[in-house]
N, C-alpha and C positions, 0 to 999 in steps of 0.2 A: 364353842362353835355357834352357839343358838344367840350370846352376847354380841358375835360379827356378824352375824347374819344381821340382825336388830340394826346396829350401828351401821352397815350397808343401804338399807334401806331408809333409815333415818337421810342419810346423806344424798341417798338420791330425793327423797321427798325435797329434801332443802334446795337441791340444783333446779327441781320442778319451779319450783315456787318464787326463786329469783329467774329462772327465763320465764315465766307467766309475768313478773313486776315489772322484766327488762321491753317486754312485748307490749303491755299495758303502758309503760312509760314512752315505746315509739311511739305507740298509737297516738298517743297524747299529743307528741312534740308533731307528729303529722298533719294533726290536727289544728295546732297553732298556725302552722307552716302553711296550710291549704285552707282557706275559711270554706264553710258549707254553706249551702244553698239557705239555710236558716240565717248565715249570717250576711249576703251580700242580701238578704230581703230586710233583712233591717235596715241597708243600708238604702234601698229603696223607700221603706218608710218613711225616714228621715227627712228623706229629699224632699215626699210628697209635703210633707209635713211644715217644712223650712218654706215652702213655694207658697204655698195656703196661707201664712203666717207673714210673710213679705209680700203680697200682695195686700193683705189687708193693712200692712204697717207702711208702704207705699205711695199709695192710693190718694191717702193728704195732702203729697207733696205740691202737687200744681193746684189744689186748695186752699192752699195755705194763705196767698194773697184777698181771694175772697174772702176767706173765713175773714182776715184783719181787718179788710174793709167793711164786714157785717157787726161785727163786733163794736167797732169804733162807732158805727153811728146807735147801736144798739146797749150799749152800757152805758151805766152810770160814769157821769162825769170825774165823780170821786173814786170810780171803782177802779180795779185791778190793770183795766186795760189803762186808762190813764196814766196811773202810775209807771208802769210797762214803758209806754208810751216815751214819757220825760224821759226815762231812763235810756231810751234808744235815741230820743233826740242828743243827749247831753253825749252818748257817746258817736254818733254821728256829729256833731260838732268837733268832738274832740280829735276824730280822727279824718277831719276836712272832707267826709263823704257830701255827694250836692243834697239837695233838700227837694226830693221827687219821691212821688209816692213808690215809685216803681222799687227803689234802692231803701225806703222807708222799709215797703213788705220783706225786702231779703236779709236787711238785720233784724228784724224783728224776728224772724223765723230761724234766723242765726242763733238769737237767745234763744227760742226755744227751743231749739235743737239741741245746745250748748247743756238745758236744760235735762233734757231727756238723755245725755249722754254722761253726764254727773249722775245722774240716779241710777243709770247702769252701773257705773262705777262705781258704787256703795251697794248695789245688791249681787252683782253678777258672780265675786267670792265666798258670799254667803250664801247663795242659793247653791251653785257647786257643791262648795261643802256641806249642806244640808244632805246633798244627793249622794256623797258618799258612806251619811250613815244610810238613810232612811231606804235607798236605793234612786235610780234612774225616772222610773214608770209616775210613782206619787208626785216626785216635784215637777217634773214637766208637765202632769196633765195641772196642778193647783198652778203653775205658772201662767200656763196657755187659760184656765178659769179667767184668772187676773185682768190677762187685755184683753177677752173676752166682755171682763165689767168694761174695763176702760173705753172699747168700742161703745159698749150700748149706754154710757154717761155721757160721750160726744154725742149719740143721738138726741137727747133729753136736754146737750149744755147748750138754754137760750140764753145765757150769760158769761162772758170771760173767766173768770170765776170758775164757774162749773167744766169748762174746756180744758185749763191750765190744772184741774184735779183730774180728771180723764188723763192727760197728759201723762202726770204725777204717776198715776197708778201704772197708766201701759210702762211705763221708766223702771220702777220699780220691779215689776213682772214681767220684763223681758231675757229670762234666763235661758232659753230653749236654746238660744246658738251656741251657750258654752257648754252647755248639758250636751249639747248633739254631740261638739266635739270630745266630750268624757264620752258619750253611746259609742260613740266612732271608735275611740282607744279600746273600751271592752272589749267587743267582739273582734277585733283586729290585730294581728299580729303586728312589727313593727314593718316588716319592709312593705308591708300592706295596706299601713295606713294611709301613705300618699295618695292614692287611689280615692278614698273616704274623705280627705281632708278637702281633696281637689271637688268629689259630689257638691258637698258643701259651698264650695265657694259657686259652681253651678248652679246651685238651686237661688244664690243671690243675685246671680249675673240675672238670671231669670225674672226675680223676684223686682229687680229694679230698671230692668226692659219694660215689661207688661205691666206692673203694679201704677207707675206712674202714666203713660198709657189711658189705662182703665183712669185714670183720676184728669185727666186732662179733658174725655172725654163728657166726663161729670161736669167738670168745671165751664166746659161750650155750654153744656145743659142749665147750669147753673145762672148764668147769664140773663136769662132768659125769664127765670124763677121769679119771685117773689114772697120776700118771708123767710122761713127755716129752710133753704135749701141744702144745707148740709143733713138733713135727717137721712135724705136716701143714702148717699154715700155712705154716709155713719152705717145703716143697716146694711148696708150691703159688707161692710166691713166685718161686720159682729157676723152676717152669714159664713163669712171665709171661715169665722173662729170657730164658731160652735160646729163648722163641719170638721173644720181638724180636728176640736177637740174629740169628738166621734170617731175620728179615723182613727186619732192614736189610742184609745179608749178600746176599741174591738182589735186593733192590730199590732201596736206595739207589746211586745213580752220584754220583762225585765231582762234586763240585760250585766246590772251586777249582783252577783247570789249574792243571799245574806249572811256566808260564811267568809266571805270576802270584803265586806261592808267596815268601813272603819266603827271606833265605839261609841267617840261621840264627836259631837258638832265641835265645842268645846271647852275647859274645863278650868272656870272662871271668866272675870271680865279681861285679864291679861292678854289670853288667848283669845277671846271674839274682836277685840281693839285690833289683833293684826288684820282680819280681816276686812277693816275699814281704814285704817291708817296709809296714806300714800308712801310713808317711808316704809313701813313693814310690808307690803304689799312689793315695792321694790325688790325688797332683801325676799321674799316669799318664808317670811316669817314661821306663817301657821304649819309650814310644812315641816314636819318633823322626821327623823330618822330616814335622812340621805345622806349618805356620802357629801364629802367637805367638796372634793371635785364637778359632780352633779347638781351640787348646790351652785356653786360659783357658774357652771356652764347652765345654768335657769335663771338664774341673777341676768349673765349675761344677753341670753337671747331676750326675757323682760326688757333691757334695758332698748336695744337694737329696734325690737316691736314697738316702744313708745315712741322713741324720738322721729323713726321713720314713719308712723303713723300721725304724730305734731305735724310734721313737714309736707305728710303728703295730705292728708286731710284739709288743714288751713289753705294750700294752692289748689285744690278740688273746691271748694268754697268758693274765690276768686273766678273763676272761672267764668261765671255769669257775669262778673263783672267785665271782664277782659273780654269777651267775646261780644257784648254787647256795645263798648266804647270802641271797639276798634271795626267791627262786622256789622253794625246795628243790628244784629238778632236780636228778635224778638221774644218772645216765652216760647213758639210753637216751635221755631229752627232751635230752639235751645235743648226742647226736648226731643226732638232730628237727633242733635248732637248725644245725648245722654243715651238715647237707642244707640247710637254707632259704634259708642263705648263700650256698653251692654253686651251688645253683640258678639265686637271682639273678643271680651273676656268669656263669653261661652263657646267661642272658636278656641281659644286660648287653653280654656282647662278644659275643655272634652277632648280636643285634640294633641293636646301636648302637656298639659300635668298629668293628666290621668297615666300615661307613660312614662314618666318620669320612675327610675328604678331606683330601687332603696338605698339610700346611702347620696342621695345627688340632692337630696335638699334643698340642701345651703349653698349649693352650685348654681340651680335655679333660682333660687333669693337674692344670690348675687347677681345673677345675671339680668337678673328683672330690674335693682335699684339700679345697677349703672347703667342701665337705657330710660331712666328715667332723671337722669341728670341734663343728657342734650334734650329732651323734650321740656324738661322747664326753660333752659336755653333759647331755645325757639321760641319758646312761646314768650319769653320776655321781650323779643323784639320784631316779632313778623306781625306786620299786619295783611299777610296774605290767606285767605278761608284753605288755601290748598295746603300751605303749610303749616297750619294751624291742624290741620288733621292728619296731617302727618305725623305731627306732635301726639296728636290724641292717639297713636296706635302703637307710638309708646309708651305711651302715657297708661293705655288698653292691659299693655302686656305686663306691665309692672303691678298693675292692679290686678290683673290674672294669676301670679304667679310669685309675689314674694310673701302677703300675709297666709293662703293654702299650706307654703312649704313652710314659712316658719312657725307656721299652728302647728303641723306634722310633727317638728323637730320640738315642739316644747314636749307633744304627747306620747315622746319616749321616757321623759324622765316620771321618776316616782314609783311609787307600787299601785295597785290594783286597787286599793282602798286611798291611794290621792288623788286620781286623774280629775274628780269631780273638782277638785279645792285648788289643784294645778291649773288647769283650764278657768276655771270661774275666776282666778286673778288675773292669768293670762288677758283674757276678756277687758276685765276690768280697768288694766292698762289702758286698752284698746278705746276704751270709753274714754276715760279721762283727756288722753292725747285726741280725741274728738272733737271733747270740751271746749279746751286750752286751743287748739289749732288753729279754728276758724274765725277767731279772738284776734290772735296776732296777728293773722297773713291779711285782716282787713284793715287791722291799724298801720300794716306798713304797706299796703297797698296804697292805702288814698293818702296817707304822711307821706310816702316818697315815690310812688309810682309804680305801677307795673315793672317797669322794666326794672329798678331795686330790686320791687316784691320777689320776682322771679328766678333772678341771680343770686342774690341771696340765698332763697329755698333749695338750688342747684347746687352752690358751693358747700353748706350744710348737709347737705345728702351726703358730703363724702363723710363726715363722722362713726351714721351709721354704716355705710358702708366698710368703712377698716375697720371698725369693730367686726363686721360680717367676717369680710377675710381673714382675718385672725380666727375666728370661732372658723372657720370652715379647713385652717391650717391644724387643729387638732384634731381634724376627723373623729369629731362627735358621734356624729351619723352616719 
């Protein structure tokens, strides 16, 4: 008797003890299901954070012509900028561009954009994956350190030289966007992320409304100047940095524990080479221990991400061109236009990704790339400003709403110790096709005309686009 009694009680103690695990285990998945006020404030963080950080990476934009013109009379003959120089005439001859200063400053700034978008592309999966062992907190603030130096070296760069290593360095240290979107995956469950992803793309709609803006206004000021007028800009730029970096320093908490942290970066030269190789970086090499399926549907969306970022990036480039020979705008209605854009896309996703419900992704991606086929259309053959901005508001939505949703979709696959190394190639892609884009779309711009340039880039779009439909026919997400 006193053996059942025992065995009675054992048995219920064990029925206790798995509905206390089954109770704890809701609580958990509740949890996932419903983010907490701790986690829609980091999602606030972030944003502030992203805003701070594109304004001050911004802001050079509509200086970029003076700076070339202060440079050019201010460097040595023999130096960098010369060399620079030849190099952009010889490819300005090559690609029958005319020979005015105006179109001078916009390949020149072409390269160096082309520049700074290849050095993304070599750090932005390595810095990732740094942050999935080390954590989130440490590599973002030593990132934001980074173009924090790089601002206060453009302060100081009174020679080509010294500007084109500022450059180098902000290139290099610019991981925060792909970091956000790993912060974003942490605290976010998946049908939740769309929300996060869509912030994000806000906080750039923003970033590149006001930041150029602020820089245009320098640039009136500039004018006027005499000597190093870039210092102020320059400081005012490093003020943005050293206040984020402040912001995120007192307010950001890490966001992936360290029992969740992968072990290491990784283990030999074998493995660090994928994280810089353009073909491994396709295949998403460094990712290890995924399903054969999940591998191939990351492959796929990488692939989708680049070519429609080649295509759309290289005719976003153009742009000034084609608006200028056909509308003669001038720089100031040009940056009219880039606010209009601006605009739309934060109508765009505060209004309508942010709602977008789980699972509709790749519904919105598609629906974004094929409204942006008749707006190349259009734009390859109107020379009317009404219909010209017409275009731009498709053009608006497509930029609001395909790369948000397919960041979203890449940041389901993986475990909790990849997002950092998923994302940071992700990125990476996104660089490269930056690179490479505004390369092509000028040489077949001025070699065969706008209206080629434009058709072209339209008929191409459908590539990634069936690749889209097809991924969007497996309901991934």
């Amino acid at each position: 008797m006193a053996d059942t009694e025992v065995k009675k009680r054992q048995q219920m103690a064990q029925t206790n003890n798995n509905l206390d695990g089954h109770i704890c285990d809701s609580h958990h998945e509740e949890k996932k299901t419903n983010p907490t006020k701790g986690d829609n404030r980091v999602l606030y963080v972030v944003f502030i954070s992203l805003v701070l950080d594109l304004l001050a990476f911004t802001l050079i934009l509509p200086l970029l012509p003076s700076l070339l013109d202060y440079y050019g009379t201010h460097d040595d003959k023999d130096g960098l900028y010369s060399t620079l120089k030849n190099s952009v005439d010889g490819f300005r001859q090559l690609v029958g561009a005319p020979d005015t200063p105006r179109w001078n400053s916009v390949l020149f700034g072409g390269l160096i954009g082309s520049l700074f978008s290849l050095l993304q592309f070599m750090a932005s999966p390595v810095i990732g994956a740094t942050s999935d062992v080390y954590g989130r907190r440490p590599v973002l603030l030593l990132s934001l350190v980074g173009v924090a130096i790089s601002h206060a070296l453009w302060a100081v760069s009174h020679n080509f030289t010294l500007f084109v290593v500022a450059r180098i360095i902000g290139g290099i240290s610019k991981g925060n966007v792909s970091l956000s979107t790993a912060i974003i995956a942490d605290v976010l469950p998946k049908e939740k992320r769309g929300k996060g992803m869509a912030i994000i793309g806000i906080a750039f709609s923003v970033g590149f409304v006001f930041g150029p803006l602020i820089g245009a206004i320098f640039s009136q000021w500039a004018r006027a100047q005499e000597g190093s007028f870039y210092v102020v800009p320059a400081l005012f730029a490093l003020a943005l940095s050293i206040a984020d970096i402040i912001f995120i320093f007192f307010f950001f908490k890490e966001t992936l524990p360290a029992e969740k942290r992968a072990g290491s970066v990784s283990t030999g030269w074998e493995s660090s080479s994928h994280l810089i190789s353009p073909v491994s970086l396709f295949k998403f090499s460094s990712v290890k221990n995924m399903s054969q399926k999940d591998m191939k549907n990351t492959q796929r969306v990488g692939l989708i991400y680049f070519v429609y970022l080649l295509l759309f990036s290289g005719l976003e480039f153009t742009l000034t061109f084609l608006t200028h020979n056909r509308l003669n705008y001038d720089s100031m209605q040009q940056g009219k236009m880039f606010f209009f854009i601006g605009t739309v896309m934060v109508i765009v996703q505060g209004g309508y990704v942010r709602r977008v419900m789980s699972g509709k992704e790749l519904k919105i991606a598609t629906q974004g790339m094929s409204i942006l086929i008749p707006a190349f259309v259009i734009m390859a053959f109107t020379w009317s400003a009404s219909l010209i901005y017409l275009a731009l508001v498709l053009f608006s939505f497509a930029s609001a709403t395909v790369v948000p949703c397919l960041t979203t979709v890449m940041s389901n696959f993986g475990g909790e110790d990849q997002k950092g190394v998923i994302m940071g190639i992700f990125r990476s892609l996104g660089a490269l096709a930056r690179a490479i884009g505004p390369i092509m779309s000028s040489i077949m711009y001025w070699s065969c005309g706008p209206e080629v340039c434009y058709t072209v880039g339209s008929v191409l779009l459908i590539v990634p686009l069936a690749l889209m439909i097809q991924l969007k026919s497996q309901k991934i997400n």
